[in-house]
Every structure is written in C-alpha cells, then in structure tokens.
N, C-alpha and C positions, 0 to 999 in steps of 0.2 A: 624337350627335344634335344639330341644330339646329332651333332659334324664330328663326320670323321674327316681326318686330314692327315695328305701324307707329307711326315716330315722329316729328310732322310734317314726313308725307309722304313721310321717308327712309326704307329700307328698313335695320335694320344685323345682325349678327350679337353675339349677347353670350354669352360663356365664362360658364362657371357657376364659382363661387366651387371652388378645391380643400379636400375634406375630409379628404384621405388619412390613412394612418393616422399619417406622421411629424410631420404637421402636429398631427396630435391628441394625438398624446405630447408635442409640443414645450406644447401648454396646458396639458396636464395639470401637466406640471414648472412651468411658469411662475405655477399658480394653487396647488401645494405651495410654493414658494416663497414668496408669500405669505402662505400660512396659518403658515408656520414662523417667517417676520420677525413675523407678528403676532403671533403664541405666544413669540417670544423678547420683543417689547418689553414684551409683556402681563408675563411671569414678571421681567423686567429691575428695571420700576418694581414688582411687587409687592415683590422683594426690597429695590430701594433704600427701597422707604416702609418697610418691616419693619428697616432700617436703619439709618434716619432716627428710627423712636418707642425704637429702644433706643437712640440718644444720648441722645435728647431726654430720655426717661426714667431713665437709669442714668447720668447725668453725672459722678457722684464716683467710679465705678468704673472709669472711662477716667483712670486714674491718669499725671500725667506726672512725672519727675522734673529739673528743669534742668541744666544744668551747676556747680555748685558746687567753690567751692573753701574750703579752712581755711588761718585766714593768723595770724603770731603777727606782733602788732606792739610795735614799743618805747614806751615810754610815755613822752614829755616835759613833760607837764603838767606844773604847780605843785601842782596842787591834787592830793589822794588820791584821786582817783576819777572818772570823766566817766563819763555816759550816753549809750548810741550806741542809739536809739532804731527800732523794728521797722519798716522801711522807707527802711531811710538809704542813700543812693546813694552808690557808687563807679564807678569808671571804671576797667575794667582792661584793660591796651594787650596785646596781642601783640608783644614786640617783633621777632620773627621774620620774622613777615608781615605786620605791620603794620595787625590788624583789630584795635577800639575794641570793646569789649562795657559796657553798662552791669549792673553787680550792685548786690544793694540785702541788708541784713540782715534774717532772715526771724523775730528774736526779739530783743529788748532784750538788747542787752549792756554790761555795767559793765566799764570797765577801770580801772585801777589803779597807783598808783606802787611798788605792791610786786612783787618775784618772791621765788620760791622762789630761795633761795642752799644751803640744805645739809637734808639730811633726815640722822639717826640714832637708833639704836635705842638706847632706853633703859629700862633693867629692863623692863618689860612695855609700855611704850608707844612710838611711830614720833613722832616730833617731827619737826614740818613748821616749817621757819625763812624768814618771808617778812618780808622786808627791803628797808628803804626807801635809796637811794643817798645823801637828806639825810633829815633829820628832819620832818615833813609833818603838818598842822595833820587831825586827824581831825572831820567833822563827823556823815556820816554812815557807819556801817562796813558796807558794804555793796559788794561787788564778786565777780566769777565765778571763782571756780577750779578749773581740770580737770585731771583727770589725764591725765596729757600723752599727746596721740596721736600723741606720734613714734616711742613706744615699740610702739605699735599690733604693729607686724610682731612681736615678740616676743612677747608674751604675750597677743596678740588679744583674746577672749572670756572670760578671767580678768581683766581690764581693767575689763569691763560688770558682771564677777558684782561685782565689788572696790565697785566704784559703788552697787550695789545693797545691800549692806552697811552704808554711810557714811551711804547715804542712811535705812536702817532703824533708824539708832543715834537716838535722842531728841536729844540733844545730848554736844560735846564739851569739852574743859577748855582753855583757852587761857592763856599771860602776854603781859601785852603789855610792851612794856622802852620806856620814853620818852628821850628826848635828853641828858638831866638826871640821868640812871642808874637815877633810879625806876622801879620795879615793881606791876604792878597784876596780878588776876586775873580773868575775865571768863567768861560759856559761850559758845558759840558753835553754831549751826545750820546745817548744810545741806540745801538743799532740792534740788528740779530743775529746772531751767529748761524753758519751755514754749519749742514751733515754732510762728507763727502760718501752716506750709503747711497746704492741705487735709488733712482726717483720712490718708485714703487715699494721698494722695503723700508724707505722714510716714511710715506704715508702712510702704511701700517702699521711703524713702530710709534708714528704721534696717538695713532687708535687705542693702542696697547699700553704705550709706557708716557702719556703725555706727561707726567713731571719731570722728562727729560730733554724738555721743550721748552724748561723754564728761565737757561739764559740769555743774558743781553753782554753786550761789549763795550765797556762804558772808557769813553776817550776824551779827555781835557782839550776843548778847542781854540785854535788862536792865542797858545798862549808859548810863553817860552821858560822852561826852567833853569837856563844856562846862568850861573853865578850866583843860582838863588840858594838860600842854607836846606837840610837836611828838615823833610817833609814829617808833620808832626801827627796832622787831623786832615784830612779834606771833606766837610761836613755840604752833603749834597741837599739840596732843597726840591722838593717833591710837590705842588698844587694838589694839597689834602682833598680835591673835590673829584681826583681823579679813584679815591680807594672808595671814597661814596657811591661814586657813579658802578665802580665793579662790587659794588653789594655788600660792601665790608667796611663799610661804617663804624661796624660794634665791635671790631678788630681790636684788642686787648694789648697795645704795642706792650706794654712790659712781662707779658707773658708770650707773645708770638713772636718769633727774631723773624720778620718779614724777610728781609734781604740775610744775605749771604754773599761768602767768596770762597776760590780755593774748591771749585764742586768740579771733579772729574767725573764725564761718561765714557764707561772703556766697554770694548765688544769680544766676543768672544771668535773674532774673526782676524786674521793674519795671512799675509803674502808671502809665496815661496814655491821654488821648482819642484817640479814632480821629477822623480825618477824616469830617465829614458829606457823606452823600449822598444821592444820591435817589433812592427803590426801584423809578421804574420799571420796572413791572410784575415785572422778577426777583424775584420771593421765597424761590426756591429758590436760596440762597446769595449774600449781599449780603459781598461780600468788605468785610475791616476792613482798613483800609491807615493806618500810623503815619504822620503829617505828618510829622516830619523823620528816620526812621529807616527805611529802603529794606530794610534786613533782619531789621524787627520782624516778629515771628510774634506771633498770638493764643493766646493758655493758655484763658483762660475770659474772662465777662462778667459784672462784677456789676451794671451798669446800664445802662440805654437811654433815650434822648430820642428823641419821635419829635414834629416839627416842631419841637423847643428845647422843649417840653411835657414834663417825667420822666415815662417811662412806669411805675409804681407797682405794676402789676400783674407783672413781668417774673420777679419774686421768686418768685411762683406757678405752676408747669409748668401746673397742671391746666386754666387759664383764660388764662398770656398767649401772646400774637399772637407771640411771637418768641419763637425759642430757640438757642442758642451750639450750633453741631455743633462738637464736638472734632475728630473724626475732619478734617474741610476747614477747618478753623480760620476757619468763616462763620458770618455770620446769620442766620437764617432765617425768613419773616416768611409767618404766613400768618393775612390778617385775617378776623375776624367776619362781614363783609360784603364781598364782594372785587367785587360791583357797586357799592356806593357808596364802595369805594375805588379803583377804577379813574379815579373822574371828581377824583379829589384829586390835588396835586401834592406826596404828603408825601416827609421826609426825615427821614435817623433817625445818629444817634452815638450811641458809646457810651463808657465807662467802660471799659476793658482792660489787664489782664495779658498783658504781652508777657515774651517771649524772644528770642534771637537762634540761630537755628539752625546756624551756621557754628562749627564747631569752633574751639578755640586750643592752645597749646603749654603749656612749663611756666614759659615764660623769659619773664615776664611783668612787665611795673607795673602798679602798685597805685595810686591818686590818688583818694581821699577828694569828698566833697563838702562833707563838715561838716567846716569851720575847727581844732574846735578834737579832732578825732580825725586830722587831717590831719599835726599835730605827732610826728614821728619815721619810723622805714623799717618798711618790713614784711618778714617772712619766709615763703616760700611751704611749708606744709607738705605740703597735699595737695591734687589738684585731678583729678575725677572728670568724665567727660562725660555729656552731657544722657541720660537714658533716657525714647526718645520713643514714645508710643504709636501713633505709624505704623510702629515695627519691627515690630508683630506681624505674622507670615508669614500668617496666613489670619484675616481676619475672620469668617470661620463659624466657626472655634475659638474663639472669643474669645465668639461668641453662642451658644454651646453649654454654656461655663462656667458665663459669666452664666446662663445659663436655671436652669442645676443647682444655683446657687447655694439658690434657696429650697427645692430639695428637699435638701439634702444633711444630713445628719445631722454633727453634728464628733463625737461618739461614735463613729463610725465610722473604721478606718483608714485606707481608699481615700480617703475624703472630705478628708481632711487634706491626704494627699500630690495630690491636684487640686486644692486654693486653694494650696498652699506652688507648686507647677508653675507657677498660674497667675498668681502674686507674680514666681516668678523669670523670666518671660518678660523677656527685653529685655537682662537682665543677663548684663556679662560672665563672671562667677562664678558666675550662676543654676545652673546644669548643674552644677558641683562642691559649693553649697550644697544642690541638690536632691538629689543622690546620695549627700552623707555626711550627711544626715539619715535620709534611705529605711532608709541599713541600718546606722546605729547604733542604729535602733529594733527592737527586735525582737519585741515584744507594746505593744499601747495596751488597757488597762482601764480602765471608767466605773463610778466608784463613784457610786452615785444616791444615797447616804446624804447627802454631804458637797457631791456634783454638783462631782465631780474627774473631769479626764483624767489619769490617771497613764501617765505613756510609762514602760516598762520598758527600761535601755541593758546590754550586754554590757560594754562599756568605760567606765571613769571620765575617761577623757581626753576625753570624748565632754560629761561631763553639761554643761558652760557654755557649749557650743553649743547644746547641746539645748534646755533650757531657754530661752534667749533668742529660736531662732528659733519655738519652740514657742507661747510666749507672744505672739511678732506673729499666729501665725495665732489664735490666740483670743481677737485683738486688732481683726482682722478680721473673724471671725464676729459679733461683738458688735456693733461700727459697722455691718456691712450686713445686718445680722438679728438676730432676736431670741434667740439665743442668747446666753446669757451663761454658761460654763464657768470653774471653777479647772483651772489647769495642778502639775501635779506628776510628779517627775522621779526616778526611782530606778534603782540602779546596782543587778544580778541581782549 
C-alpha cells in the first residue's frame, strides 16, 4: 500500500518502518541483555560492598603470616649480654638470585656471651653448663635461652610440652663458678617471651612455625653482681623428672644439645611512610606505594595524615573516613561530606607495615643494622615462607566462616574442627595438622562444673599434639569472642 504526501510541492513515496517478527526478537534480546548487565553490576557491587564492610570490620581476622626465618648467631661482644630491641632491622640477601629483603625482630631479644657447652645427668637433676670463652664482667643477668630448635624434627611437640613444664616450675637452683675459682649459689627464673605480631597472626604462626615458640628469658633472682670477679660457668640445675614427664626420657644428652642461646627470630615485615598523594576523587582504593622500595606490599595501617594533619579518628572503624582493605592492600576513603570534599585538593600518607612478597632461598646473608649485634656470623636454622591471605581459594568460604564464627558453640565438636580448618587454610602442613587431629580425637566432653573441654585421645603418642594445637583454638575463640574455655586432654 502506498501514501502519497505533499511535501513542498514534491510528490514522494515513504516505506514504512519494518516490524517483522526477527526484528522484534532481535529487541527483545538486546533489552534482556540489558536487564541482565544491570542485574549483574547491581548484585557485582552489592557483593563487593558486602566485601568491603567485612574487611573493613573483621581486620584482625584476615590473619597474614610473613616470611620468617630463625637464625643462631655467634656472639662477639665484650660485654655479657646486648639487647636487640622489637623492631630492629636486618637486611637479608638471596645470594642465589640476588633479591635484598629487609627483616626486622618482632620481640626483644637478649643475646649473650654464654652457650650451652655440655648438659648431664645428675642423681635427680639435668645440669645445664653455660659457659663463657673468657671470663665476663656480670651486670645484669638477664639473657634468652631456648631450647634448641634444631632438634625440632626429633622430638617436635614433646619440645613445647618440655617448655611448658620449665615454664610451670617457680624457680630453679643454679651455681655460678667465677674466674678466681669461687663459687656462689643463686635461684633462677624462667619466664616466656612475648611476640609483638598481631594477636591472630601469632596464633597462626605457633600452628605453622611452632619451633619458634621455643624461648624462655632466663634471669638470675635475688642476687647481686656488684664487686663480684668476672663470670666463668653458670651451671643451671634442671629436676630430670621433668624431661621424663614430657616423653623424652631416652633423650641421648651427648648427642642432642637440648638448650641453646644466641637464637634470633627475624620477619620479613618493616615500618615505614607511604608516599603522599592525592585522592582525587578515587576513594575506592588509594593504592600505598613505598618511596624507595618497588616491591613493598602493605600488611596493615596504623596511621593516617590527611593534608600533613594526623587524622586521630582512623583508630576508630565505627566513625573514620578511611579504612586499610587487606584483601587489595588499599585505602579507602570515603568522606562525611563528599560535596564539600570534592571542592578540596586533599592528600593523605600513612604510617605502614610492609612486606616483600617475592620469595627467597635458604642460601642467604644476614647484615644487621645495629652495630653492635652486627659483631660475629649467623647460622641459618630455619626459614618458612610468607602465608598470604590472598591464597585463600574462595572468598565466599572465608565469609561463611567468619559469619559462623559468632554463632558457633567451642563445646561443640564440628565447631572446633571449622576454626582448626579455617587456621590451617594457606598452610603447607595445614591438611596433615587438620587430619591427625580430626581423628586422634575420638569424643570432646564439656564439663560446665569446672567450664573444661576435655578432648578424649585413643593414642598417648597423640596427647602433646593435642594439647598444643587444642589450646590455639581456645586461644582463638577467646581473642575473637567471648568465650573463654579450659582445655584438658586425656588418653582412654
């Protein structure tokens, strides 16, 4: 059918629009399309915001652990003792590949001009013989001694119980032997040394690297050095009933050097400002870049300058404008008024804990930064790699957990074995510590009287594992909730 129409003056034909029916399936697809990219970006950013407030909110539960190593170094000082103070920077080389990492000490360590030279059994007591190469002016007596984690592979988790024994005794009896042949006698204490990591990255670095768990702080009590001659021997006296009770009876002293001194653990973690910049309307993720280190990674933030002003509120999730996403190792700013900070030209730095994420070898240097810990060589004992909270395979597991965490009961058996799973996520031995715990337990009873978890074991080869890893997770529950439980541990 044709319309004629006049259009000045010209006569012309005009086609009518096709509506056929492939034209109308082709819209119909093109306006589902539509509706499907809007339903994806709509559900995209609901999930990233529901992503973003469980960073933002569970920061200490996004546990990272760096790379660490344990290093035994020689001691050349003069003096009895140096303090190597919680933050002290090394510099360890690859010498392989040739990558530079800086490590820093994550707890006061005391070293010493004494080692252990000989241990033996004596009527009823383990005499521990720590000896000086000269004679060495005592001022304060106060230095770390561990029991050696070289032995670690041998007797593992009878190691930790041994520790917890030592640590349980009040005090022990010591002589000290000076230069001049005299003899004094003195008590002696040991206590345990503190980690200043985050709560949560301690309890999964004792999961991961527990033979770095193995010192104590052993201090001369009640006694005075002042005018006394230059310190020869201090031979400590040990209750031989206590190596029996932790399983190691048949413990070989002149083949196993049990104690140790002089054991450094250094992290591959270090304090230092980020480059300022300008936020630039981004607020969603203000990357933190180290001035002179190209392969610093961010851990966490413990401050913020915004215009060179400290912002004071940053402490406080509930109220500040910025918060550390773990997961993209960013900032993220999102302010009070974002019309009257559109018209501002602010910038903001921060205060950061870095990492270096590129792995190293075992064939390494060591290079101090403090002078007078710098004095002698180092020995590498052990050295573990970073466990990074970007391995976890699905972040919806991970906000499933978390979610479960405030309902989960630790009374409960399941409950247990889902925080111990979700501890050993990332670890290389996670999966062989999750599996010979599962089934060396074979009942868990809560006694409400006393507000005990007693794990019930079939096997007594089993109990100083048990026990150990037992006690992290109720070590756990307690840091991230309010449950507080006793752990107890018996063999059927």
């Amino acid at each position: 059918m044709k319309n004629t129409n006049v259009n000045n003056g010209n006569m012309s034909n005009e086609v009518p629009e096709d509506l056929s029916e492939s034209y109308y399936h082709l819209l119909l697809t093109e306006i589902d399309n539509m509706r499907e990219k809007m339903q994806f970006d709509i559900l995209n950013n609901l999930e990233k915001q529901k992503n973003n407030q469980l960073v933002r909110y569970n920061q200490s539960l996004f546990s990272f652990v760096p790379k660490h190593v344990l290093i035994k170094k020689s001691y050349k000082a003069n003096n009895f003792s140096t303090n190597v103070h919680s933050g002290s920077k090394y510099q360890v080389n690859d010498l392989k590949k040739g990558g530079k990492f800086t490590y820093t000490t994550q707890s006061d360590v005391v070293l010493t001009s004494l080692e252990v030279t000989k241990l033996e059994s004596n009527a009823d007591d383990l005499l521990v013989y720590l000896t000086s190469k000269k004679g060495v002016k005592i001022e304060n007596a106060i230095f770390d001694l561990w029991i050696n984690p070289e032995i670690w592979d041998k007797f593992t988790y009878n190691l930790l119980f041994f520790k917890k024994l030592l640590l349980d005794e009040s005090k022990f009896k010591a002589i000290v032997k000076f230069i001049d042949g005299s003899i004094d006698y003195c008590d002696v204490k040991l206590t345990d040394t503190c980690s200043e990591l985050a709560v949560n990255d301690d309890i999964k670095l004792r999961l991961f690297s527990p033979q770095f768990y193995l010192g104590m702080s052993f201090s001369i009590a009640n006694y005075s050095f002042y005018n006394k001659p230059e310190v020869k021997n201090i031979i400590l006296s040990i209750p031989e009933k206590l190596l029996y009770k932790s399983g190691m009876k048949d413990i070989k002293l002149h083949e196993n050097k049990l104690f140790t001194t002089n054991i450094v653990p250094l992290f591959n973690l270090f304090d230092d400002y980020c480059v300022s910049q300008k936020v630039d309307e981004k607020y969603d993720g203000i990357p933190l870049i180290h001035p002179r280190n190209t392969s610093a990674f961010p851990l966490s933030v413990s401050q913020v300058w915004k215009n060179k002003h400290l912002y004071e509120a940053y402490s406080d999730h509930t109220v500040s404008e910025f918060y550390f996403h773990k997961l993209e190792g960013k900032l993220f700013y999102h302010p009070d008024d974002i019309v009257d900070d559109l018209v501002k030209n602010n910038s903001v730095f921060a205060k950061v804990s870095w990492t270096e994420h590129e792995e190293h070898g075992d064939f390494i240097d060591i290079k101090p930064n403090n002078f007078v810990s710098s004095r002698g060589s180092f020995k590498l004992i052990s050295a573990k790699k970073s466990l990074n909270i970007i391995q976890t395979p699905i972040l919806e597991h991970v906000i499933q957990v978390l979610k479960s965490f405030s309902n989960l009961d630790i009374r409960n058996k399941e409950s247990i074995f889902i925080v111990l799973q979700f501890l050993c996520e990332g670890l290389d031995s996670g999966e062989d510590i999750y599996i010979r715990f599962k089934k060396a337990i074979e009942s868990v009873d809560f006694c409400s009287f006393n507000n005990t978890l007693n794990f019930i074991l079939n096997n007594r080869n089993d109990l100083h594992f048990i026990e150990y890893v037992a006690n992290i997770i109720s070590e756990f529950f307690y840091v991230n909730s309010p449950q507080m439980i006793k752990v107890n541990c018996l063999v059927k």
